[in-house]
mmJSON file of the N, C-alpha and C atoms, coordinates in Angstrom:
{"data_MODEL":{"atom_site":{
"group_PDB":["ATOM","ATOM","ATOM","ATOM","ATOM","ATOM","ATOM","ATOM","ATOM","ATOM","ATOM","ATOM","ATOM","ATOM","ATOM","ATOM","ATOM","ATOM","ATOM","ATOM","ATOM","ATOM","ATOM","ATOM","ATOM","ATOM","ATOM","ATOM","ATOM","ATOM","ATOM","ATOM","ATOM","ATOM","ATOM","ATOM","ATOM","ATOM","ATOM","ATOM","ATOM","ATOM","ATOM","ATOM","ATOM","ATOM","ATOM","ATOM","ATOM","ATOM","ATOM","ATOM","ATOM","ATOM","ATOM","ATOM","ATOM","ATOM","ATOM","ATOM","ATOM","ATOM","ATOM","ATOM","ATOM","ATOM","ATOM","ATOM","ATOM","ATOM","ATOM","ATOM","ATOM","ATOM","ATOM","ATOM","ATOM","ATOM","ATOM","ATOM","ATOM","ATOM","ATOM","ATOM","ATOM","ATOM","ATOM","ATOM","ATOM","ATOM","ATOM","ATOM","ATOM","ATOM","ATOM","ATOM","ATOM","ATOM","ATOM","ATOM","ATOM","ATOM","ATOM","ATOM","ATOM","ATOM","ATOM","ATOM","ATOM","ATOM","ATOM","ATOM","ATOM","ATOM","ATOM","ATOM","ATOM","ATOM","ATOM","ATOM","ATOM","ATOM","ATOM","ATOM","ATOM","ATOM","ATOM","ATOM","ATOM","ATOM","ATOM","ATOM","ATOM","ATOM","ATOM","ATOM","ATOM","ATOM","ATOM","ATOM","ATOM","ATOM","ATOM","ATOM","ATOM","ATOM","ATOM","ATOM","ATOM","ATOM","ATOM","ATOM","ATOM","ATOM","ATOM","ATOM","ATOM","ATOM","ATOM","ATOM","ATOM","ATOM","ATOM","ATOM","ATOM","ATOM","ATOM","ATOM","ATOM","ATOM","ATOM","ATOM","ATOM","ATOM","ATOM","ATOM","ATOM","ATOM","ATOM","ATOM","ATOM","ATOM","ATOM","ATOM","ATOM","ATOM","ATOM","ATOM","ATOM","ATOM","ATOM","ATOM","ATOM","ATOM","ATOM","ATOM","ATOM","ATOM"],
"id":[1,2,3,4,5,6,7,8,9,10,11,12,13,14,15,16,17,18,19,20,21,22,23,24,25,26,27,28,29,30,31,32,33,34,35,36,37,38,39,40,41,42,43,44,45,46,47,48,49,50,51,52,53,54,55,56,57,58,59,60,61,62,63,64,65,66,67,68,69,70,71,72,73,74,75,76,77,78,79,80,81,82,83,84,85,86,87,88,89,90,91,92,93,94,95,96,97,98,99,100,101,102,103,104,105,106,107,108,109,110,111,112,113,114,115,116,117,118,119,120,121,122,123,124,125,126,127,128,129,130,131,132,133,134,135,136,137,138,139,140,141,142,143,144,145,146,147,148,149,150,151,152,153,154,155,156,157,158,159,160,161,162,163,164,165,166,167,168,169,170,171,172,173,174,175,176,177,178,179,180,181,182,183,184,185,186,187,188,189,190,191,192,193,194,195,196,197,198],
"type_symbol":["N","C","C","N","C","C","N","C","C","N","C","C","N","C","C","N","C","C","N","C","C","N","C","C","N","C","C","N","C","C","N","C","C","N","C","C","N","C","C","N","C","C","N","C","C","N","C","C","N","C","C","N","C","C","N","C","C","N","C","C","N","C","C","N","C","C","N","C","C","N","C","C","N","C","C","N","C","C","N","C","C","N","C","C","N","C","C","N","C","C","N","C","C","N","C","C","N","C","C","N","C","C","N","C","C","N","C","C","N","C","C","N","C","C","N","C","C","N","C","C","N","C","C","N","C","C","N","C","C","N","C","C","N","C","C","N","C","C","N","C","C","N","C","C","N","C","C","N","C","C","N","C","C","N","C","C","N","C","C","N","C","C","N","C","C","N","C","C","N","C","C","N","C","C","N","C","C","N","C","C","N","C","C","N","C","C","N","C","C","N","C","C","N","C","C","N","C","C"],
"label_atom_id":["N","CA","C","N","CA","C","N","CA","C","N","CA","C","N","CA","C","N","CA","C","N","CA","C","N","CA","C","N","CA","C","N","CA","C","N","CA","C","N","CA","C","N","CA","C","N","CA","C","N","CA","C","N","CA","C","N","CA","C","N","CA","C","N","CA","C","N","CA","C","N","CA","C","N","CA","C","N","CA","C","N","CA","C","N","CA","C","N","CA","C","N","CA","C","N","CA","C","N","CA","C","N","CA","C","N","CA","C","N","CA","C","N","CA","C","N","CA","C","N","CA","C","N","CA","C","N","CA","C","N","CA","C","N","CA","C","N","CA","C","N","CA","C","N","CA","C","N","CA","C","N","CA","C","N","CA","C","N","CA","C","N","CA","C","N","CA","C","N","CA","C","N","CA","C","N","CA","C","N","CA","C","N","CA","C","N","CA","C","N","CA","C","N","CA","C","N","CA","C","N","CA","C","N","CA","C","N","CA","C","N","CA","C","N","CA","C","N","CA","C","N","CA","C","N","CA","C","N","CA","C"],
"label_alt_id":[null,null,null,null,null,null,null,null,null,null,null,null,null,null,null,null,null,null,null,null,null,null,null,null,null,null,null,null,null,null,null,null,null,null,null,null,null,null,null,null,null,null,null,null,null,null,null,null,null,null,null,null,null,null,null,null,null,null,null,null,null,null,null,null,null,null,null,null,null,null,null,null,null,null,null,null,null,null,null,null,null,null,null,null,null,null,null,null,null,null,null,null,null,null,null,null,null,null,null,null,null,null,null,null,null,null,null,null,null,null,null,null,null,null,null,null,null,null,null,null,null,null,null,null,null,null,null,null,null,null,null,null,null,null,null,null,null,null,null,null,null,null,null,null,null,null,null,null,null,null,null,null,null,null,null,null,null,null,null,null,null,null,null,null,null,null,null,null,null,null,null,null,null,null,null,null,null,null,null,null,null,null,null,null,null,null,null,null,null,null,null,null,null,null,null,null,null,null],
"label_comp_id":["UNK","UNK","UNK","UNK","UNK","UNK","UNK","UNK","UNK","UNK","UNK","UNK","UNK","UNK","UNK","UNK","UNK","UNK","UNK","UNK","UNK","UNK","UNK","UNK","UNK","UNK","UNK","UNK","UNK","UNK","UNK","UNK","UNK","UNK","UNK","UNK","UNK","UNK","UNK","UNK","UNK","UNK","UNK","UNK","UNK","UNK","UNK","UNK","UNK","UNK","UNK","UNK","UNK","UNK","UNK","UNK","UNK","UNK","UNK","UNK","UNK","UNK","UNK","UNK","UNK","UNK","UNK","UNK","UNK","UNK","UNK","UNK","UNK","UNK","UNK","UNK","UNK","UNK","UNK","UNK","UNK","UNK","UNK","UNK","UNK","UNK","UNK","UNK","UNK","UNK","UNK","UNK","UNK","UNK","UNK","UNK","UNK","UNK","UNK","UNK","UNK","UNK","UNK","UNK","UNK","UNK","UNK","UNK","UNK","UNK","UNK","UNK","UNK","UNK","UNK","UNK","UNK","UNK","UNK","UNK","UNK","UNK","UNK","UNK","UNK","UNK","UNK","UNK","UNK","UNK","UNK","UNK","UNK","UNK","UNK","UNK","UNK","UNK","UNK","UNK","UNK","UNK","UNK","UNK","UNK","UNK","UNK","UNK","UNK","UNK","UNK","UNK","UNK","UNK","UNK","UNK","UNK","UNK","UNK","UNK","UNK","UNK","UNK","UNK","UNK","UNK","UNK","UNK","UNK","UNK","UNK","UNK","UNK","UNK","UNK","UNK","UNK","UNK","UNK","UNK","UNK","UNK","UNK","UNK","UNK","UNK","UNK","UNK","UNK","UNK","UNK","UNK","UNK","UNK","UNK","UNK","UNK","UNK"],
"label_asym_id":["A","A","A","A","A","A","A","A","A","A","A","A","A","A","A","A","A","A","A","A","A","A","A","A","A","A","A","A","A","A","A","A","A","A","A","A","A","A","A","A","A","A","A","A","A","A","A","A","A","A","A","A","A","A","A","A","A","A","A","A","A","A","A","A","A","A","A","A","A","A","A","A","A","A","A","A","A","A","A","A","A","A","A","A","A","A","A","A","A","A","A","A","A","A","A","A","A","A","A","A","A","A","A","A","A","A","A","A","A","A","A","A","A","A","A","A","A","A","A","A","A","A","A","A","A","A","A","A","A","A","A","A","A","A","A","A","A","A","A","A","A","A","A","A","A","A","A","A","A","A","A","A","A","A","A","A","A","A","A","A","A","A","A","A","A","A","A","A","A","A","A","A","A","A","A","A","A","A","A","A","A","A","A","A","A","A","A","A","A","A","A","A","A","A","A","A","A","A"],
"label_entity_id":["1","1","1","1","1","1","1","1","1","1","1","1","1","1","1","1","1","1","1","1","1","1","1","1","1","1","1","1","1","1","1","1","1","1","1","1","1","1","1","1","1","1","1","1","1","1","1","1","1","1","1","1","1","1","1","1","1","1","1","1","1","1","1","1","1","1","1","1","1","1","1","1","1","1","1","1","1","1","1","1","1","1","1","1","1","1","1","1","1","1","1","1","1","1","1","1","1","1","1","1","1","1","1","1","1","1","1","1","1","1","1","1","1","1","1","1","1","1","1","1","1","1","1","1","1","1","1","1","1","1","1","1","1","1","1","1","1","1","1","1","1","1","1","1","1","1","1","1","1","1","1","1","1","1","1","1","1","1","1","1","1","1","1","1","1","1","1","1","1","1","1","1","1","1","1","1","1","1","1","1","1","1","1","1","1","1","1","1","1","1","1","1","1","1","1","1","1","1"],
"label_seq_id":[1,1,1,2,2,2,3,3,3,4,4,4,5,5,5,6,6,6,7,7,7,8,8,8,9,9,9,10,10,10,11,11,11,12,12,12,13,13,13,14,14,14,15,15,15,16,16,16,17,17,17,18,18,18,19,19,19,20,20,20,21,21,21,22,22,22,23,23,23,24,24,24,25,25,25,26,26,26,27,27,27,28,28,28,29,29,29,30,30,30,31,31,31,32,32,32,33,33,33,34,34,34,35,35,35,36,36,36,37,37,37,38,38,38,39,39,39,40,40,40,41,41,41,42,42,42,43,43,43,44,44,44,45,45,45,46,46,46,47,47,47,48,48,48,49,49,49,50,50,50,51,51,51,52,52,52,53,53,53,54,54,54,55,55,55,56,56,56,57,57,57,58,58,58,59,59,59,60,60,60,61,61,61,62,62,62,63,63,63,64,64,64,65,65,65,66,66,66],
"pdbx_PDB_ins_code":[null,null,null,null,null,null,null,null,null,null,null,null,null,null,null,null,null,null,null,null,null,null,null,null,null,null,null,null,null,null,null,null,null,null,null,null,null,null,null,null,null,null,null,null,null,null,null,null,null,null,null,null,null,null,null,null,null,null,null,null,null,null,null,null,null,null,null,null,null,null,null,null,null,null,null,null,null,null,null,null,null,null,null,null,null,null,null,null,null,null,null,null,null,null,null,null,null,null,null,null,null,null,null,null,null,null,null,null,null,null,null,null,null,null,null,null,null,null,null,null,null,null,null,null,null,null,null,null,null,null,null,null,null,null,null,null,null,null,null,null,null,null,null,null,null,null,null,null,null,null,null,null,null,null,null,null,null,null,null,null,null,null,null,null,null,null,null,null,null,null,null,null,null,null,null,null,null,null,null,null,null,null,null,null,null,null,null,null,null,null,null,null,null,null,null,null,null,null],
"Cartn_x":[89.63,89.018,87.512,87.299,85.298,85.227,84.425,84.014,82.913,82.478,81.639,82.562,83.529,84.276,85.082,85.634,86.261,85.846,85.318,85.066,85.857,85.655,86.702,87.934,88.511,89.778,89.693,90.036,89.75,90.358,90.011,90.614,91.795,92.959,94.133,94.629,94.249,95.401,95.11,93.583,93.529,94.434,94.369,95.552,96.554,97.451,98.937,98.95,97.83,98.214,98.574,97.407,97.675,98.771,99.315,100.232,101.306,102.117,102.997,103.139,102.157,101.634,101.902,102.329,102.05,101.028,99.485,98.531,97.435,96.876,96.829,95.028,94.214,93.53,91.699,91.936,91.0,90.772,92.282,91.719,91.596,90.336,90.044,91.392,91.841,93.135,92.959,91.668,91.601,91.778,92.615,93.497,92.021,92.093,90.869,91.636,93.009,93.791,93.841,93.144,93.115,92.021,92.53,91.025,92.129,91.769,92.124,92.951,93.955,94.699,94.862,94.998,95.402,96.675,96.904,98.25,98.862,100.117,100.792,100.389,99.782,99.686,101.184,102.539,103.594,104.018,104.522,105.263,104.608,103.452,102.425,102.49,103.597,103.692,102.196,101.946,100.62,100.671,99.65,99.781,99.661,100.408,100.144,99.255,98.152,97.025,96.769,96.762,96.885,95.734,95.925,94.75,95.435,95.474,95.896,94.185,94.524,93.569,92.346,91.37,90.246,89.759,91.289,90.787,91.91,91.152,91.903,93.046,94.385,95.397,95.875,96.654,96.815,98.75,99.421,100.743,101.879,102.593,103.194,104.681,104.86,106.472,107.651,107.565,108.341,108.855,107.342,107.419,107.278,106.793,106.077,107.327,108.192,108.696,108.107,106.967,106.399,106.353],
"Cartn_y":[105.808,107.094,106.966,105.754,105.688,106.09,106.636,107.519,106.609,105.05,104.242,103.648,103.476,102.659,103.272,104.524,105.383,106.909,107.592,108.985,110.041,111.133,112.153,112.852,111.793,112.132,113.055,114.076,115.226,114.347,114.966,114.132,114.671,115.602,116.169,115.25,114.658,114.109,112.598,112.239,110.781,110.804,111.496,111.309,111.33,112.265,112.068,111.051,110.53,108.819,108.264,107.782,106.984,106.811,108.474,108.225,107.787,108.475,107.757,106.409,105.498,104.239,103.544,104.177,103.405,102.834,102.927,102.172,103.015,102.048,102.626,102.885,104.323,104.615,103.546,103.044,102.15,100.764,100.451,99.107,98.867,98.355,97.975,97.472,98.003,97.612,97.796,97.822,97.016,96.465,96.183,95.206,94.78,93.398,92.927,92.808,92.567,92.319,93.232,94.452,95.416,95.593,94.689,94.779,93.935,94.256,93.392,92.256,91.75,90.802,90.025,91.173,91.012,90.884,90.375,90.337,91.063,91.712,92.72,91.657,92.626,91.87,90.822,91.821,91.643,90.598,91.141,90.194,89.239,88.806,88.587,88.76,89.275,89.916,90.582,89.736,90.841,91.944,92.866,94.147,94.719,95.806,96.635,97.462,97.656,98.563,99.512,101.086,101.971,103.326,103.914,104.941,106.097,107.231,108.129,109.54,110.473,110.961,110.564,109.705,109.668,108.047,108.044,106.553,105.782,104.609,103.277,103.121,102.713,102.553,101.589,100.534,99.497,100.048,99.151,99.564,97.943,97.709,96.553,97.268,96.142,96.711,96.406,95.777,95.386,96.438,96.013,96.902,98.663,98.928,100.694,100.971,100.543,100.605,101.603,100.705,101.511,100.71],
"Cartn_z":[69.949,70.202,70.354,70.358,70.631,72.006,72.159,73.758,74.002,73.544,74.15,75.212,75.325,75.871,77.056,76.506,77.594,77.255,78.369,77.913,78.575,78.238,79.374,78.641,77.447,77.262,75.759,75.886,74.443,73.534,72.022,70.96,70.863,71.23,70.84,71.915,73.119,73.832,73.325,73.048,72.619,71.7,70.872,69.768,69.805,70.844,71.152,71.957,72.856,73.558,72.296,71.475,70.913,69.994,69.446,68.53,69.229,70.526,71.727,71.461,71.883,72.135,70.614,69.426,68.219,68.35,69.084,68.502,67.107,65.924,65.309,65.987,65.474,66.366,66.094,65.175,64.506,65.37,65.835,66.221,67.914,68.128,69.674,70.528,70.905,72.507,73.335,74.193,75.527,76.271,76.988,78.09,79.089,79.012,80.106,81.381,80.866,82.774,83.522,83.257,84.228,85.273,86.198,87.219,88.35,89.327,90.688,90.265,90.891,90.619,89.442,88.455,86.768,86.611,85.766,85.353,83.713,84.019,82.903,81.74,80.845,78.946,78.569,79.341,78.241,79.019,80.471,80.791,82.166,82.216,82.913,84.363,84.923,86.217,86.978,88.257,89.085,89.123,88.68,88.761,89.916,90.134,91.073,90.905,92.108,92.389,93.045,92.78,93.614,93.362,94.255,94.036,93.416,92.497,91.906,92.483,93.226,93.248,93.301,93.316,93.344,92.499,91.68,90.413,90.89,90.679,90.512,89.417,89.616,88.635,88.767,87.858,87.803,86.611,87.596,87.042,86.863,85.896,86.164,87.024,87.756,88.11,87.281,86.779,86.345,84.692,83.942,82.689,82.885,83.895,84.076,85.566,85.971,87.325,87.973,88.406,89.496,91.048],
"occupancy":[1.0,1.0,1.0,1.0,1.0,1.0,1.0,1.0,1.0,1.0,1.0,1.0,1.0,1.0,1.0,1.0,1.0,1.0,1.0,1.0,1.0,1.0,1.0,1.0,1.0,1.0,1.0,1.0,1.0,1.0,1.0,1.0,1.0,1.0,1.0,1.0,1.0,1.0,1.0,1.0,1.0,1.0,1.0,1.0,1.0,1.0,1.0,1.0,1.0,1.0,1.0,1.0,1.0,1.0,1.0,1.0,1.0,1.0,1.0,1.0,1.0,1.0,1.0,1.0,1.0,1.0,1.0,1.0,1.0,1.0,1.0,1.0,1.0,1.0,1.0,1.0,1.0,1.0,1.0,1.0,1.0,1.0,1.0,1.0,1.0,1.0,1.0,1.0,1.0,1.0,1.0,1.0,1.0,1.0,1.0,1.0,1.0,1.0,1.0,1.0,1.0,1.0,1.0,1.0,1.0,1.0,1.0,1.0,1.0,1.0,1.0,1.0,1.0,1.0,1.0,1.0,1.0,1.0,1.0,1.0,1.0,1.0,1.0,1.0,1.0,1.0,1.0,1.0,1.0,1.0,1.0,1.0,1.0,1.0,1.0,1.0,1.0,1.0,1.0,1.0,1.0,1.0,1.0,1.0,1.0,1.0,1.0,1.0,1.0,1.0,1.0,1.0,1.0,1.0,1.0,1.0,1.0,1.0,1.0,1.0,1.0,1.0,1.0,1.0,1.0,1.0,1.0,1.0,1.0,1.0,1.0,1.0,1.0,1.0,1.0,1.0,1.0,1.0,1.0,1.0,1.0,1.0,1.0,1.0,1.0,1.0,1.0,1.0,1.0,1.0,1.0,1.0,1.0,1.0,1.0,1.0,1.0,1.0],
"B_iso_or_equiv":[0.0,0.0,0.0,0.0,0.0,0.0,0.0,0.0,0.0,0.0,0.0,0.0,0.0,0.0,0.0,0.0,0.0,0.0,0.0,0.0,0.0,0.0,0.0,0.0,0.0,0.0,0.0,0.0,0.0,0.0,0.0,0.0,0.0,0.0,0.0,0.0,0.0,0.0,0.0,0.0,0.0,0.0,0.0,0.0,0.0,0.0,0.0,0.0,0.0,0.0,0.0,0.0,0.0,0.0,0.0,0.0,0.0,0.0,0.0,0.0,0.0,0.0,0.0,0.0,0.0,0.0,0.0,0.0,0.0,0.0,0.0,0.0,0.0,0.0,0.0,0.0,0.0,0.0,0.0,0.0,0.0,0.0,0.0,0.0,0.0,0.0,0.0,0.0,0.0,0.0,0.0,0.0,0.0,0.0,0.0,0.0,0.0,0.0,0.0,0.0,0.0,0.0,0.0,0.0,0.0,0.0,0.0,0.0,0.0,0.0,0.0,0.0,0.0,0.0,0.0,0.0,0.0,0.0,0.0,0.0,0.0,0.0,0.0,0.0,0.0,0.0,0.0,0.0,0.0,0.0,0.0,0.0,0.0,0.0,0.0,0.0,0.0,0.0,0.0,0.0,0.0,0.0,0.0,0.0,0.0,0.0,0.0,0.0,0.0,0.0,0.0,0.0,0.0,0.0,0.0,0.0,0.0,0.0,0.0,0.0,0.0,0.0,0.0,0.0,0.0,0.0,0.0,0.0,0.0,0.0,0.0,0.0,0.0,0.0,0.0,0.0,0.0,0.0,0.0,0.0,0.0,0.0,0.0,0.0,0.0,0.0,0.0,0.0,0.0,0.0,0.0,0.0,0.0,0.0,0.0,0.0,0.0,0.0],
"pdbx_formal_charge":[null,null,null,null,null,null,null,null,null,null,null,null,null,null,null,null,null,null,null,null,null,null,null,null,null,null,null,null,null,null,null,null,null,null,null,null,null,null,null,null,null,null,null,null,null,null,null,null,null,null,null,null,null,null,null,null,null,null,null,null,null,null,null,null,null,null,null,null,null,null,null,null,null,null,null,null,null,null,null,null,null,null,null,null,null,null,null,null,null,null,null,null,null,null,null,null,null,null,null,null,null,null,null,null,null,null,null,null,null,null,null,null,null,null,null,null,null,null,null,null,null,null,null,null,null,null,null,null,null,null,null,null,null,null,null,null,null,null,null,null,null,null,null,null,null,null,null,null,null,null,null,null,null,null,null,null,null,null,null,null,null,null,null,null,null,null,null,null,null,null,null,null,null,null,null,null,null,null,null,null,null,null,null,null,null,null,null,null,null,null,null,null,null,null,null,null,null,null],
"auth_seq_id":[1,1,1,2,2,2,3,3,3,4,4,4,5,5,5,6,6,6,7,7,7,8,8,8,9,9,9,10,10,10,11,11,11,12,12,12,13,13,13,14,14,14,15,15,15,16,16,16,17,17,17,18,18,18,19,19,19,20,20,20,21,21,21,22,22,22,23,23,23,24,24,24,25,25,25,26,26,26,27,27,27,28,28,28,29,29,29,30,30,30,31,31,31,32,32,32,33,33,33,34,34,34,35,35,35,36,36,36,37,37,37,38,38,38,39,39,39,40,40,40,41,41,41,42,42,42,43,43,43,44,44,44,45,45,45,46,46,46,47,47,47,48,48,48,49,49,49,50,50,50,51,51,51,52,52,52,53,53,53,54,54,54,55,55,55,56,56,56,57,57,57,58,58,58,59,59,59,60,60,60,61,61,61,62,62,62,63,63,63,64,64,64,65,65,65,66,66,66],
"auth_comp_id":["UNK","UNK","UNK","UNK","UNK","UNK","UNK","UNK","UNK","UNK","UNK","UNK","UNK","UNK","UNK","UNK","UNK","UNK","UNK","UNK","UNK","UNK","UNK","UNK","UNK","UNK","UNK","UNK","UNK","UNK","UNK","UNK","UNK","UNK","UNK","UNK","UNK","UNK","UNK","UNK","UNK","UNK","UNK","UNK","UNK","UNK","UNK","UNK","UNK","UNK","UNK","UNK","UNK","UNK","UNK","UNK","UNK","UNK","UNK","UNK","UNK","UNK","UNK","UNK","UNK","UNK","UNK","UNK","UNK","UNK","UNK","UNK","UNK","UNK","UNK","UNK","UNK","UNK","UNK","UNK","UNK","UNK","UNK","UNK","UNK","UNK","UNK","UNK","UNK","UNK","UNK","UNK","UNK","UNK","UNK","UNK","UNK","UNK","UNK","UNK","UNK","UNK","UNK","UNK","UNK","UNK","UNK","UNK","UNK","UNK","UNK","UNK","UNK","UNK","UNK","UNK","UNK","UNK","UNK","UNK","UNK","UNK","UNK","UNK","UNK","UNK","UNK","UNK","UNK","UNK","UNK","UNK","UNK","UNK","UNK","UNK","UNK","UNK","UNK","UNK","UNK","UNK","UNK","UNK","UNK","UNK","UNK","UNK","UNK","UNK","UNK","UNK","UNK","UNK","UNK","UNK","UNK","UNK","UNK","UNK","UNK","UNK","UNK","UNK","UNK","UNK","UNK","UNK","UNK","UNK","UNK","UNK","UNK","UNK","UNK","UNK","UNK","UNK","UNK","UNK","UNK","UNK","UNK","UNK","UNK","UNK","UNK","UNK","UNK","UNK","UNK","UNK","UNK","UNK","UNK","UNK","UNK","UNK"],
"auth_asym_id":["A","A","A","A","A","A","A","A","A","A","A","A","A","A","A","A","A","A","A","A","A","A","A","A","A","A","A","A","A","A","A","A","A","A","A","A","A","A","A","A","A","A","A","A","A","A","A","A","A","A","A","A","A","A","A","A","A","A","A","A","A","A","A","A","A","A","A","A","A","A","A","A","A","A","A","A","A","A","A","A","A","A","A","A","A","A","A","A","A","A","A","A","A","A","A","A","A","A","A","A","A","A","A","A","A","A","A","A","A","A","A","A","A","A","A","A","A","A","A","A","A","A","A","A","A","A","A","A","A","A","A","A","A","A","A","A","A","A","A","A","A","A","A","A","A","A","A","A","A","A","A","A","A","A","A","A","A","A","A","A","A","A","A","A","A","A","A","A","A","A","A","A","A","A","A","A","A","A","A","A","A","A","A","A","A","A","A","A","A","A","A","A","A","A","A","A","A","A"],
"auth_atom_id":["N","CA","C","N","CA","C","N","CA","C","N","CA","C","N","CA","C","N","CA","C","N","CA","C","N","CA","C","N","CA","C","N","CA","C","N","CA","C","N","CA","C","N","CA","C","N","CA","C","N","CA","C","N","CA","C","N","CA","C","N","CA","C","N","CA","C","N","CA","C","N","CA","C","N","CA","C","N","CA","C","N","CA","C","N","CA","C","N","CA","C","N","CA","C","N","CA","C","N","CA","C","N","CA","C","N","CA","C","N","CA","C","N","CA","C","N","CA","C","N","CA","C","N","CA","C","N","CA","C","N","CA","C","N","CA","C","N","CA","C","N","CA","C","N","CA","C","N","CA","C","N","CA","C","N","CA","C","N","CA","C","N","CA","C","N","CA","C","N","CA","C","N","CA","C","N","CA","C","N","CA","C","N","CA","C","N","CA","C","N","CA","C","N","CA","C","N","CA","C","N","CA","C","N","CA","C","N","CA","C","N","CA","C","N","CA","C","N","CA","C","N","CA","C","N","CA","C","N","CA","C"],
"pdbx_PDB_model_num":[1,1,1,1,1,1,1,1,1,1,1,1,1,1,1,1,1,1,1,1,1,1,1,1,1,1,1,1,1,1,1,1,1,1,1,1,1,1,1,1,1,1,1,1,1,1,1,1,1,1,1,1,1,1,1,1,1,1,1,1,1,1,1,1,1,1,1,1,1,1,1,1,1,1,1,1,1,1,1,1,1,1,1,1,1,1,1,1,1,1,1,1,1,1,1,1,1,1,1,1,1,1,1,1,1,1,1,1,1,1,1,1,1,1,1,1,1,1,1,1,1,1,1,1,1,1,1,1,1,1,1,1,1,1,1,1,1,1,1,1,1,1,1,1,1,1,1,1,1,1,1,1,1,1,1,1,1,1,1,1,1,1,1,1,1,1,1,1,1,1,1,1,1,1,1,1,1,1,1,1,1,1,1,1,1,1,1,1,1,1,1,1,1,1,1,1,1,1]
}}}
């Protein structure tokens, strides 16, 4: 929930991401593979890269079937 890192997102939805996500909200989870020809955390598959409205999104196919 530090807004140094990502801003934009209210604390009632940061918090239902994170609770969703089981991450607990204290510790840094940052994915660095998210940039241009990154690969998924889990199952290291190339990500797919697409535009959503206006932002860059990054999706695995495999784990997110997208």
């Amino acid at each position: 929930m530090d807004q140094e890192t990502v801003a934009g997102i209210g604390n009632i939805f940061s918090d239902e991401i994170l609770f969703q996500a089981r991450i607990n909200p204290a510790e840094g989870r940052l994915r660095p593979e998210r940039h241009k020809g990154g690969r998924c955390p889990h199952c290291r598959s190339p990500l797919k890269v697409f535009k959503v409205g206006a932002r860059t999104a990054y999706c695995c196919p495999k784990c997110q079937a997208c």
